[in-house]
TIMI-2910 file (N, C-alpha, C, CB; in pm, 1 decimal, decimal comma, always signed):
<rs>
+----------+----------+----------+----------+----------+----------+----------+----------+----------+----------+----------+----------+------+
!      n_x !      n_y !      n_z !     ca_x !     ca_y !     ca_z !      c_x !      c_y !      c_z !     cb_x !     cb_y !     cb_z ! resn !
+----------+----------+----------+----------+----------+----------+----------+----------+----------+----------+----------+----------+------+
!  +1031,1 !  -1892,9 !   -303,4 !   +900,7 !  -1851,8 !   -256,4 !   +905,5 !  -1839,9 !   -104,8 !   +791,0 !  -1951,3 !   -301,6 !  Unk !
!   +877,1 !  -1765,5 !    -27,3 !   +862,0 !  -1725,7 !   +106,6 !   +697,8 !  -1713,6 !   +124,1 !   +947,5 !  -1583,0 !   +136,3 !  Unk !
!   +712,9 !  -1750,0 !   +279,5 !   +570,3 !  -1823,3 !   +318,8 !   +534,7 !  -1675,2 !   +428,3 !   +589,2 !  -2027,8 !   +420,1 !  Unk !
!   +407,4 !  -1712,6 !   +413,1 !   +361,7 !  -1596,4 !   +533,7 !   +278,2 !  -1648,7 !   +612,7 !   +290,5 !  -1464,5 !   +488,9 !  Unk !
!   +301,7 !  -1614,1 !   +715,0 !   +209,5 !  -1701,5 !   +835,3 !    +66,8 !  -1603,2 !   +864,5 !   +317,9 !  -1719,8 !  +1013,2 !  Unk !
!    -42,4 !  -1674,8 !   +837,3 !   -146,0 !  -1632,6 !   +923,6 !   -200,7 !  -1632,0 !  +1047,8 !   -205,6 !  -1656,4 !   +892,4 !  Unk !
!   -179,9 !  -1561,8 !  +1126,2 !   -207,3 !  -1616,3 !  +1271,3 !   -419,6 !  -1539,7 !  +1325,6 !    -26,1 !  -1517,9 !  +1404,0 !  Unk !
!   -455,9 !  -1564,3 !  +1177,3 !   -573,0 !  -1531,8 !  +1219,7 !   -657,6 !  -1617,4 !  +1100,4 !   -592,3 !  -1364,7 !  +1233,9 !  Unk !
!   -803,1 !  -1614,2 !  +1011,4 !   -863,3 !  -1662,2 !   +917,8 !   -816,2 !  -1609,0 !   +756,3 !   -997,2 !  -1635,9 !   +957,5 !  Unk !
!   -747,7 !  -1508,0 !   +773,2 !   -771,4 !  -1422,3 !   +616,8 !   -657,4 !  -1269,2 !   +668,2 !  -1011,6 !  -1359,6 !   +578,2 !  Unk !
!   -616,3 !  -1205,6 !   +586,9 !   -576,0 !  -1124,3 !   +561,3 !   -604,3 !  -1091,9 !   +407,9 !   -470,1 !  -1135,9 !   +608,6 !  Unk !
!   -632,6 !   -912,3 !   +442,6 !   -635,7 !   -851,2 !   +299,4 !   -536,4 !   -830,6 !   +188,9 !   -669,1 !   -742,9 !   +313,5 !  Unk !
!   -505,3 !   -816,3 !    +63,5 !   -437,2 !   -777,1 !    -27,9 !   -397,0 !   -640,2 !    +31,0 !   -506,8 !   -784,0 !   -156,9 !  Unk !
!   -475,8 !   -531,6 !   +104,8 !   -423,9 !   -410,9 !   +105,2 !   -307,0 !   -414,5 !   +217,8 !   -536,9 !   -306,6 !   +127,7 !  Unk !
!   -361,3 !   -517,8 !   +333,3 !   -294,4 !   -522,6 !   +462,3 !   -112,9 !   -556,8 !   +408,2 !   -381,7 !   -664,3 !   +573,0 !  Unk !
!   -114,7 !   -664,6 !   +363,5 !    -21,9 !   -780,9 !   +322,5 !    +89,0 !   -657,9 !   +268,8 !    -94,9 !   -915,9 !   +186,5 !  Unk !
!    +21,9 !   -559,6 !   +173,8 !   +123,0 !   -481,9 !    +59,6 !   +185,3 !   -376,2 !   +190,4 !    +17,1 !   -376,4 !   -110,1 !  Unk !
!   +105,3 !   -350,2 !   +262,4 !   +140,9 !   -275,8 !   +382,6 !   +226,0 !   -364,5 !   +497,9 !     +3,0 !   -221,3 !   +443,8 !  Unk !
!   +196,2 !   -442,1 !   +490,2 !   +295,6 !   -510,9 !   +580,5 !   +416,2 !   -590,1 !   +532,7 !   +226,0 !   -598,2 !   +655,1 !  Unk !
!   +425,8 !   -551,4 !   +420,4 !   +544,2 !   -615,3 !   +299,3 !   +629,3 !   -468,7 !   +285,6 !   +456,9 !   -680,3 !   +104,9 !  Unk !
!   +628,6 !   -355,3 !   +339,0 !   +650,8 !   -195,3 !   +323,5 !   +618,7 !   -155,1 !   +177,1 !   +813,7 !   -147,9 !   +358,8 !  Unk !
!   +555,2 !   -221,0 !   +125,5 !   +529,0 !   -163,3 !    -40,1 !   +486,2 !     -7,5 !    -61,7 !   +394,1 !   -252,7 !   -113,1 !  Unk !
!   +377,6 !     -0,7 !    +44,6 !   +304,2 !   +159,4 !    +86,3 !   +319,0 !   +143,4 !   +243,2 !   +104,2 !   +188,4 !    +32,1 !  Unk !
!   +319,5 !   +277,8 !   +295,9 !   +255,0 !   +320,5 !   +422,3 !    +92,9 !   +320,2 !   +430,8 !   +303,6 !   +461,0 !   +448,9 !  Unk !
!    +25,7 !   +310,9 !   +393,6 !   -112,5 !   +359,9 !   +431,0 !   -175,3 !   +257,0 !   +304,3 !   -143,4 !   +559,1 !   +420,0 !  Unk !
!   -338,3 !   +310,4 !   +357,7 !   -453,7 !   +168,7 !   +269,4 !   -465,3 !   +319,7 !   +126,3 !   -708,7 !    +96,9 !   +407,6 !  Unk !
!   -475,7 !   +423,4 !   +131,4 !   -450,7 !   +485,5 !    +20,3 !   -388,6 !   +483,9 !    -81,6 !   -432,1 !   +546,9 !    +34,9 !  Unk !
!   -248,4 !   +428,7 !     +9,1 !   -139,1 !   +412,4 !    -94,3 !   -107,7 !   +319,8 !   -190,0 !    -47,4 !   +411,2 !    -45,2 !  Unk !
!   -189,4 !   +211,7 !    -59,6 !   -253,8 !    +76,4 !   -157,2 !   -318,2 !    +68,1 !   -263,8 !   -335,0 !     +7,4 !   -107,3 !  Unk !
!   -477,3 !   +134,7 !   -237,3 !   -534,8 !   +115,0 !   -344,3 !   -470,7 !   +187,6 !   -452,0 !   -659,6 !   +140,4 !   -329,9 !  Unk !
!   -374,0 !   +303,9 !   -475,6 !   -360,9 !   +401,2 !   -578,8 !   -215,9 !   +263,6 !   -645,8 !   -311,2 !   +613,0 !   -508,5 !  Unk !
!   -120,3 !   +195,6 !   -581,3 !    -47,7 !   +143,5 !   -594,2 !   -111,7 !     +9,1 !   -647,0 !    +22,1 !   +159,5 !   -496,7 !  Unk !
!   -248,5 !    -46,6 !   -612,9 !   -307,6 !   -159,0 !   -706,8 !   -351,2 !   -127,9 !   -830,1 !   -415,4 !   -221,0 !   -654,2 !  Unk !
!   -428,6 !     +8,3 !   -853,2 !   -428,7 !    +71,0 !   -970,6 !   -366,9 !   +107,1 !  -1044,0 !   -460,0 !   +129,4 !   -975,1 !  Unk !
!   -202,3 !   +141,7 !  -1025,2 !   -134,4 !   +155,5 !  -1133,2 !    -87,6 !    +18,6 !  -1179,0 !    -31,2 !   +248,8 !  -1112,0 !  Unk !
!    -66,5 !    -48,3 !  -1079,0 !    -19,8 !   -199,4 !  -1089,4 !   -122,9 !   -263,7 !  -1158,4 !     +5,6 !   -275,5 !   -949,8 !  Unk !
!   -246,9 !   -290,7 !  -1153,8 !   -325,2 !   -372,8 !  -1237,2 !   -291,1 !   -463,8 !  -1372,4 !   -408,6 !   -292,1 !  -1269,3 !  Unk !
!   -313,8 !   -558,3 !  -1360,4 !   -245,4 !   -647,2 !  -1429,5 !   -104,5 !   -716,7 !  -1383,9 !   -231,1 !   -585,2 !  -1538,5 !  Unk !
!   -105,7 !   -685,0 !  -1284,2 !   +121,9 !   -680,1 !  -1241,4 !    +69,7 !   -766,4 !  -1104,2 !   +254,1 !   -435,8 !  -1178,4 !  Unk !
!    -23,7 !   -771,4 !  -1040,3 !     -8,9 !   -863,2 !   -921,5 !    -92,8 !   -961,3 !   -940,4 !    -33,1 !   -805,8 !   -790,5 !  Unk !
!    -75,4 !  -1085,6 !   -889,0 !   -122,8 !  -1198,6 !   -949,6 !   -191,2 !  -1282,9 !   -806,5 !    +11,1 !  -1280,7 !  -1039,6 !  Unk !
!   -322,4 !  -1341,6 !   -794,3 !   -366,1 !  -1399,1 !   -698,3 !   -389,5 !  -1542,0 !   -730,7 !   -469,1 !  -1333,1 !   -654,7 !  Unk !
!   -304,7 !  -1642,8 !   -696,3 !   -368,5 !  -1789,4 !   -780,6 !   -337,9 !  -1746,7 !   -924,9 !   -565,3 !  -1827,1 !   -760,7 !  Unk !
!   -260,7 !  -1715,3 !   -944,2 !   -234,7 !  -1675,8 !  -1095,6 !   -303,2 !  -1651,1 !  -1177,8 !   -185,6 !  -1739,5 !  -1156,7 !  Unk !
!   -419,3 !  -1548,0 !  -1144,7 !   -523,8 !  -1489,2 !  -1149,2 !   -485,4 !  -1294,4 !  -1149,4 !   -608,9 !  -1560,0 !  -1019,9 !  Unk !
!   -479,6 !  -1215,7 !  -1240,4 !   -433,4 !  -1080,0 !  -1195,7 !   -624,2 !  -1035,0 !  -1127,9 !   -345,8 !   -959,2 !  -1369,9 !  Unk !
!   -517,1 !   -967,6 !   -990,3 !   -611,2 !   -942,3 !   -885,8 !   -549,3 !   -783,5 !   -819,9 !   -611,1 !  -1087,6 !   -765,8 !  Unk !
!   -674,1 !   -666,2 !   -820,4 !   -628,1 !   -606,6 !   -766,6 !   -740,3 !   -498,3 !   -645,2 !   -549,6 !   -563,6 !   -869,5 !  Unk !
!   -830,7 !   -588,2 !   -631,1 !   -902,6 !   -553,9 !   -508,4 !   -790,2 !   -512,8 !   -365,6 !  -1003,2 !   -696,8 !   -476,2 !  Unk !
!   -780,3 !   -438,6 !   -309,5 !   -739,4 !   -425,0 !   -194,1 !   -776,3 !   -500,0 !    -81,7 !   -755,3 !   -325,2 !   -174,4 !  Unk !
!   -926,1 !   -521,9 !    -72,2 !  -1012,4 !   -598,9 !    +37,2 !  -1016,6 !   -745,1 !    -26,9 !  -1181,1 !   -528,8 !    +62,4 !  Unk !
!  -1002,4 !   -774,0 !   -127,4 !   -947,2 !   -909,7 !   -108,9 !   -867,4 !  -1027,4 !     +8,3 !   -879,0 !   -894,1 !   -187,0 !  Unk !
!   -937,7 !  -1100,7 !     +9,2 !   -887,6 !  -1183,8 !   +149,7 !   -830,9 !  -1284,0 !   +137,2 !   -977,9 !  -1226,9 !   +238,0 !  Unk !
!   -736,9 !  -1336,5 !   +160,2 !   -590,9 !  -1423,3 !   +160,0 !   -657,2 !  -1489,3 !   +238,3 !   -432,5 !  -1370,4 !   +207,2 !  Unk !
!   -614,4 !  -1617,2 !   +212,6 !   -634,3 !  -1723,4 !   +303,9 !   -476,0 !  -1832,7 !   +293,3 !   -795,9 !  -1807,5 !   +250,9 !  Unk !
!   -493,3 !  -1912,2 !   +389,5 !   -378,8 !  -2039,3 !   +411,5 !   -391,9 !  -2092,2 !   +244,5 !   -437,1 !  -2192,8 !   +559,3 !  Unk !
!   -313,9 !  -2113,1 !   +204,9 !   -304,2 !  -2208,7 !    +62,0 !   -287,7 !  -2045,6 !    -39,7 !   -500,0 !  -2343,1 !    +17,3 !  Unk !
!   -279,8 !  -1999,2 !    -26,0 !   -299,9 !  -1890,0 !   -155,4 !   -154,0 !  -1853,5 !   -177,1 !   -404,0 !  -1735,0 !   -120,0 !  Unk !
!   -154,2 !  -1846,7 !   -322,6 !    -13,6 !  -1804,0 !   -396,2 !    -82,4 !  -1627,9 !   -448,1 !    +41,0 !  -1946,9 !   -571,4 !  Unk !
!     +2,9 !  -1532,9 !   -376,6 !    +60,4 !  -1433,2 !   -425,7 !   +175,2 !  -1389,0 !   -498,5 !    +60,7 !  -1392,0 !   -362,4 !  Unk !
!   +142,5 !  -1300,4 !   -610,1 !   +277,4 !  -1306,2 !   -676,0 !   +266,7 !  -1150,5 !   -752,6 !   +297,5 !  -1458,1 !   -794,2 !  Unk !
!   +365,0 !  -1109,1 !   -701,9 !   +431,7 !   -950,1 !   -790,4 !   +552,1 !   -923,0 !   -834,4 !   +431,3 !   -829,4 !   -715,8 !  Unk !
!   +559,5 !   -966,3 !   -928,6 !   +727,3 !  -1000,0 !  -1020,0 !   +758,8 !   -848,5 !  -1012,5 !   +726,3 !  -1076,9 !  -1230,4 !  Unk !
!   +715,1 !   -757,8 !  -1005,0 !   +810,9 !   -617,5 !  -1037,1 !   +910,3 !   -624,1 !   -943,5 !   +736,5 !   -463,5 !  -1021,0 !  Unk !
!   +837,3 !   -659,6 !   -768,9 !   +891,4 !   -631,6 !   -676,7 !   +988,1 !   -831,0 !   -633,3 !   +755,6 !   -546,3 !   -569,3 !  Unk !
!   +981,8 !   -872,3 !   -754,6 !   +969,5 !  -1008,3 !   -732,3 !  +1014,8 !  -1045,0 !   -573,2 !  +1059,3 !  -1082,9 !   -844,1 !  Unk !
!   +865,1 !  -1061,0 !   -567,6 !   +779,5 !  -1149,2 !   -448,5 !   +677,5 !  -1236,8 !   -494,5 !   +701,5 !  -1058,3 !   -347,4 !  Unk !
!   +705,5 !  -1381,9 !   -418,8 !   +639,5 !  -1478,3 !   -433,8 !   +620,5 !  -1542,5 !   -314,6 !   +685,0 !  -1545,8 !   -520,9 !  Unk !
!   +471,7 !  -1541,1 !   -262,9 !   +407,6 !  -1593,3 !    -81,1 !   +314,7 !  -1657,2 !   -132,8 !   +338,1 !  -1470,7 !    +54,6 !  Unk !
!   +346,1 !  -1736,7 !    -15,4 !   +239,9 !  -1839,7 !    -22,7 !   +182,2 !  -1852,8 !    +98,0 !   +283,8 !  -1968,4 !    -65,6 !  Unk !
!    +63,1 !  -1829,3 !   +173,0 !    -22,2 !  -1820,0 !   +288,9 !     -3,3 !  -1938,0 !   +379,4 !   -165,3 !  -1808,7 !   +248,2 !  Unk !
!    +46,1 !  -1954,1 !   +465,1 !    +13,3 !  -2039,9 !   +526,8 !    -13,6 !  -2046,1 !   +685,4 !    +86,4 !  -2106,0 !   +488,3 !  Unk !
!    -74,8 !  -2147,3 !   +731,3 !   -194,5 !  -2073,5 !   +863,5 !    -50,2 !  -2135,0 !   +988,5 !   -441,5 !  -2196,7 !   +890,2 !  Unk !
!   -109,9 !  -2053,2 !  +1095,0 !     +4,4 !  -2089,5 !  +1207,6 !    -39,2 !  -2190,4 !  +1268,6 !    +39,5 !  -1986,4 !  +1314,9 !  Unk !
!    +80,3 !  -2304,4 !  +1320,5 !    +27,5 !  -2357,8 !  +1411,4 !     -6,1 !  -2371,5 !  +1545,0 !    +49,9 !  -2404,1 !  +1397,1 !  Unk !
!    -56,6 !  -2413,9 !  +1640,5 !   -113,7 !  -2375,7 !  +1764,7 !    -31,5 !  -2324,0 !  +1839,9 !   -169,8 !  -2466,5 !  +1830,0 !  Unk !
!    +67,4 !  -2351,9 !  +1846,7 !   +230,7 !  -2282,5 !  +1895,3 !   +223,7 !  -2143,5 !  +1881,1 !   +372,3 !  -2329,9 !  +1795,5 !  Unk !
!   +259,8 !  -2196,7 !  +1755,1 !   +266,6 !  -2026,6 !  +1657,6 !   +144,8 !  -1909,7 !  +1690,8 !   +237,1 !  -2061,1 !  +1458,8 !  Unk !
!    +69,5 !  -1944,1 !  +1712,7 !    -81,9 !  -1894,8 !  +1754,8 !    -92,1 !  -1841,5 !  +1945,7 !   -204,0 !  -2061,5 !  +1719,6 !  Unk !
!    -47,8 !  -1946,4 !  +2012,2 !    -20,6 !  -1926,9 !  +2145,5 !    +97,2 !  -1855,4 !  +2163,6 !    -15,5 !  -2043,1 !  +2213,5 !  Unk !
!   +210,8 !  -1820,4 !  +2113,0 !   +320,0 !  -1726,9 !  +2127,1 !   +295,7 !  -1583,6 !  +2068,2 !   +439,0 !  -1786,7 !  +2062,5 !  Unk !
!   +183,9 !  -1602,9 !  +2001,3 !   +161,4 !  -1434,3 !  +1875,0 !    +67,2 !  -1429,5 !  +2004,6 !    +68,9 !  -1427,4 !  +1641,4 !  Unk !
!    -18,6 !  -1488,9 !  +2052,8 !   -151,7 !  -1442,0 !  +2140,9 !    -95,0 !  -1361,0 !  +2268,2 !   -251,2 !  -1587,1 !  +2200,5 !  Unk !
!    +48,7 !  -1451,2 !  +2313,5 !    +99,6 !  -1432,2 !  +2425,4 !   +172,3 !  -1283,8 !  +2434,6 !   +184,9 !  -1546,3 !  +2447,9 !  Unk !
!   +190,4 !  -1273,4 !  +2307,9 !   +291,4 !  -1149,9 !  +2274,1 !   +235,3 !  -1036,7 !  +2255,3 !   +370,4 !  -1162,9 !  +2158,0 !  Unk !
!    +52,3 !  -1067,9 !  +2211,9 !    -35,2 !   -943,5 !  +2177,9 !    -91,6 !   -899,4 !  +2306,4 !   -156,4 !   -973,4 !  +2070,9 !  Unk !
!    -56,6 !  -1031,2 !  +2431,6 !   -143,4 !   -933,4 !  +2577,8 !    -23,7 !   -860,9 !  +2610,4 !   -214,3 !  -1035,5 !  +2748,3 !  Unk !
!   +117,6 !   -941,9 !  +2625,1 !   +172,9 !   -835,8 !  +2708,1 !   +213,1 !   -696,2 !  +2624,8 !   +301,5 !   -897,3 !  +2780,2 !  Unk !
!   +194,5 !   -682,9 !  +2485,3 !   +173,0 !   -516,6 !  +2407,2 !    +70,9 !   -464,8 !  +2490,9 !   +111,4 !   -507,2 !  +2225,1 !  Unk !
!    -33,0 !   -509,9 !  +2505,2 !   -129,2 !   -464,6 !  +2556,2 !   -112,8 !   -392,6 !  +2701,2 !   -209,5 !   -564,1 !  +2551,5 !  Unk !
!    -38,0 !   -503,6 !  +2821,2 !    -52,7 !   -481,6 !  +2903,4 !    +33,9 !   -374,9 !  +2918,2 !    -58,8 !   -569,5 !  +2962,3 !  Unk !
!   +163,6 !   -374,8 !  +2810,5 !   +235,2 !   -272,1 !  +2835,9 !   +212,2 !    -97,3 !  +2805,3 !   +332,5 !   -317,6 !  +2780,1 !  Unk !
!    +85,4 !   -126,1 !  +2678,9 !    +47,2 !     -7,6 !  +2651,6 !    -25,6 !    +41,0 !  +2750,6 !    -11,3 !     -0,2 !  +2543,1 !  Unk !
!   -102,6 !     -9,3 !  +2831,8 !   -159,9 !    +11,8 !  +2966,6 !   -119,3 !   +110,7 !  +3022,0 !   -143,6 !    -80,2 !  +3051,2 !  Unk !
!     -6,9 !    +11,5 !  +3105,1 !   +112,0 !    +31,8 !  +3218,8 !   +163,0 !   +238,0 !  +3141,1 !   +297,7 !   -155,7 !  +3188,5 !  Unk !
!   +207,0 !   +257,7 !  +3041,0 !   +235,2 !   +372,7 !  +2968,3 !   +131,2 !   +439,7 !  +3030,3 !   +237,6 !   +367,9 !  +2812,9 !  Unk !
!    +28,4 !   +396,3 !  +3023,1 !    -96,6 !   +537,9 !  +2939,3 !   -147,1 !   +568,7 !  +3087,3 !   -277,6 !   +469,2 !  +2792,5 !  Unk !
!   -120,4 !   +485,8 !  +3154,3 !   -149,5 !   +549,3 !  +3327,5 !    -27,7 !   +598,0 !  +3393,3 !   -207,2 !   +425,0 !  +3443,6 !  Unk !
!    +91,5 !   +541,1 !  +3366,6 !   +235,0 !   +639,3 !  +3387,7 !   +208,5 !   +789,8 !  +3337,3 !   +378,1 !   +574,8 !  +3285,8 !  Unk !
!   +136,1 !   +786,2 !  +3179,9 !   +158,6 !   +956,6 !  +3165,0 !    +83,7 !  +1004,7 !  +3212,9 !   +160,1 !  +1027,2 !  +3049,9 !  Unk !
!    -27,9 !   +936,3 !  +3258,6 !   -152,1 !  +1009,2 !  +3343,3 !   -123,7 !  +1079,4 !  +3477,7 !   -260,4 !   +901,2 !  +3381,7 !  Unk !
!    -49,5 !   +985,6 !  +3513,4 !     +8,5 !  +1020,6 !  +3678,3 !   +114,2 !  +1149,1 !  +3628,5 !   +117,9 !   +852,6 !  +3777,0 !  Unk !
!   +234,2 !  +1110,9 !  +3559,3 !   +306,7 !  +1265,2 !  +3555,0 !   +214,1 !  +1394,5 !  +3497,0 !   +447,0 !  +1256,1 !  +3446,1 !  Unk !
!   +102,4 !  +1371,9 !  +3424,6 !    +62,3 !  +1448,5 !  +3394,0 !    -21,6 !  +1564,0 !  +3492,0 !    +20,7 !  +1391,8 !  +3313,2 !  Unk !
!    -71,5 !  +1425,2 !  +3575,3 !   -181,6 !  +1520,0 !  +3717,2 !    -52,8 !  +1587,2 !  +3818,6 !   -314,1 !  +1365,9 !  +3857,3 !  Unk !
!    +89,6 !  +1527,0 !  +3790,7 !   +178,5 !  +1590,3 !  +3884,4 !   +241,2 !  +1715,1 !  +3835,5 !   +281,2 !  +1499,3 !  +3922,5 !  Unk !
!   +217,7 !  +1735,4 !  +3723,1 !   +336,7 !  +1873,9 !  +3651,2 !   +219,0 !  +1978,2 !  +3701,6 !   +383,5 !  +1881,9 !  +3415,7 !  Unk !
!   +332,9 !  +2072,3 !  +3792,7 !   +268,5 !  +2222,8 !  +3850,9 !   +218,5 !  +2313,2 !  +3710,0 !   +413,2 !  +2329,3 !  +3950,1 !  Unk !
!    +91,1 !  +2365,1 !  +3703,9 !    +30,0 !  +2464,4 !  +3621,9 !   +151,8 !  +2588,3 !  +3601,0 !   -117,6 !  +2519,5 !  +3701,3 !  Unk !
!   +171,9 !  +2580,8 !  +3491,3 !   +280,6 !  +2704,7 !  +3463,8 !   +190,4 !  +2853,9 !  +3518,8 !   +327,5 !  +2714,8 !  +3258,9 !  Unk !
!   +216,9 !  +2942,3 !  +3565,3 !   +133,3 !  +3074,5 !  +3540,0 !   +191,4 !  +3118,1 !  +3389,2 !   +164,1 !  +3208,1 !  +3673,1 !  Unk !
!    +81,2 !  +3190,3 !  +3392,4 !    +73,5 !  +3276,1 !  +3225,8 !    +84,2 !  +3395,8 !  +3254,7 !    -67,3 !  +3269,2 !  +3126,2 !  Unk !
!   +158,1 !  +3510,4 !  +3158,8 !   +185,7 !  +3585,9 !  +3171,2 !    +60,5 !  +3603,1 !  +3030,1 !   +332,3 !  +3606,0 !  +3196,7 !  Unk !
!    +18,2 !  +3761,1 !  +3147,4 !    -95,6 !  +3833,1 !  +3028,6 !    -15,6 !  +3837,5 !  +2881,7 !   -144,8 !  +4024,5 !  +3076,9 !  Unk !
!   -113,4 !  +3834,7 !  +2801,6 !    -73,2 !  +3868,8 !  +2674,2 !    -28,6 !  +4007,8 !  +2619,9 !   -166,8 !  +3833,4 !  +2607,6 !  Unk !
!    -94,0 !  +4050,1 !  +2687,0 !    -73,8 !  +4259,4 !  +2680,7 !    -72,1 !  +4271,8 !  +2801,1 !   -210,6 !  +4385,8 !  +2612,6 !  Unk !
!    +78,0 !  +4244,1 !  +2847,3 !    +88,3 !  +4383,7 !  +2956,4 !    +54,1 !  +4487,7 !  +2976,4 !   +162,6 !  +4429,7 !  +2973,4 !  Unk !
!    -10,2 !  +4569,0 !  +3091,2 !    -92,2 !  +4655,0 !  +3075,3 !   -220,9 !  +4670,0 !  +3078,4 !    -72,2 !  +4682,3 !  +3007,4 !  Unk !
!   -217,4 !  +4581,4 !  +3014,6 !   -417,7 !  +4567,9 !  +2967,3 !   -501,0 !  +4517,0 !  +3085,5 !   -463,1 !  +4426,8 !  +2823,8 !  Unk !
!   -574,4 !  +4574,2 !  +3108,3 !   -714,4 !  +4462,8 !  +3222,0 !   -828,3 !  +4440,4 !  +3179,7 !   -774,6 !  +4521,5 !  +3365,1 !  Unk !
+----------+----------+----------+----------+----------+----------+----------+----------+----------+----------+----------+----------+------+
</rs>
């Protein structure tokens, strides 16, 4: 059984299948809980809400793909290193998005050549 850390209150069933690569997208989810129905198990309970919310203590289980998690919450560590790690994404996505701003106000306007030569 492999554990999954929560570093927040809850995570969804749709998130989890997406962050497990099961699907790309929450579409893919729900169409992938629907064929699955009956096949994934919450508390050993078959569960196939997408928006369903995971919490610390919860047993997930999908034998096709046999996977077996069990929720468990981070500790303050664990929590202060994910926090620490989500500013500097941040700060770095920043730092990007005003870099392309600046090359962007610097690239010279191409001229355009008329579309129909000739024409006025």
């Amino acid at each position: 059984m492999q554990n999954y850390t929560l570093f927040e209150e809850y995570i969804t069933l749709g998130q989890v299948i997406k962050e497990l690569a099961i699907v790309n997208t929450g579409g893919q989810a729900k169409l992938f809980l629907a064929e699955n129905e009956g096949n994934i198990f919450l508390n050993k309970t078959a569960e196939n809400r997408r928006g369903k919310k995971l919490r610390a203590g919860d047993i997930l289980e999908i034998p096709k793909f046999e996977l077996f998690i069990k929720f468990v919450q981070a500790s303050a560590e664990e929590v202060a290193a994910y926090e620490e790690d989500r500013a500097e994404e941040e700060r770095v996505k920043a730092l990007v998005k005003k870099m392309n701003a600046q090359v962007k106000s610097q690239k010279p306007k191409k001229a355009t050549k008329p579309r129909f030569p000739g024409a006025k």
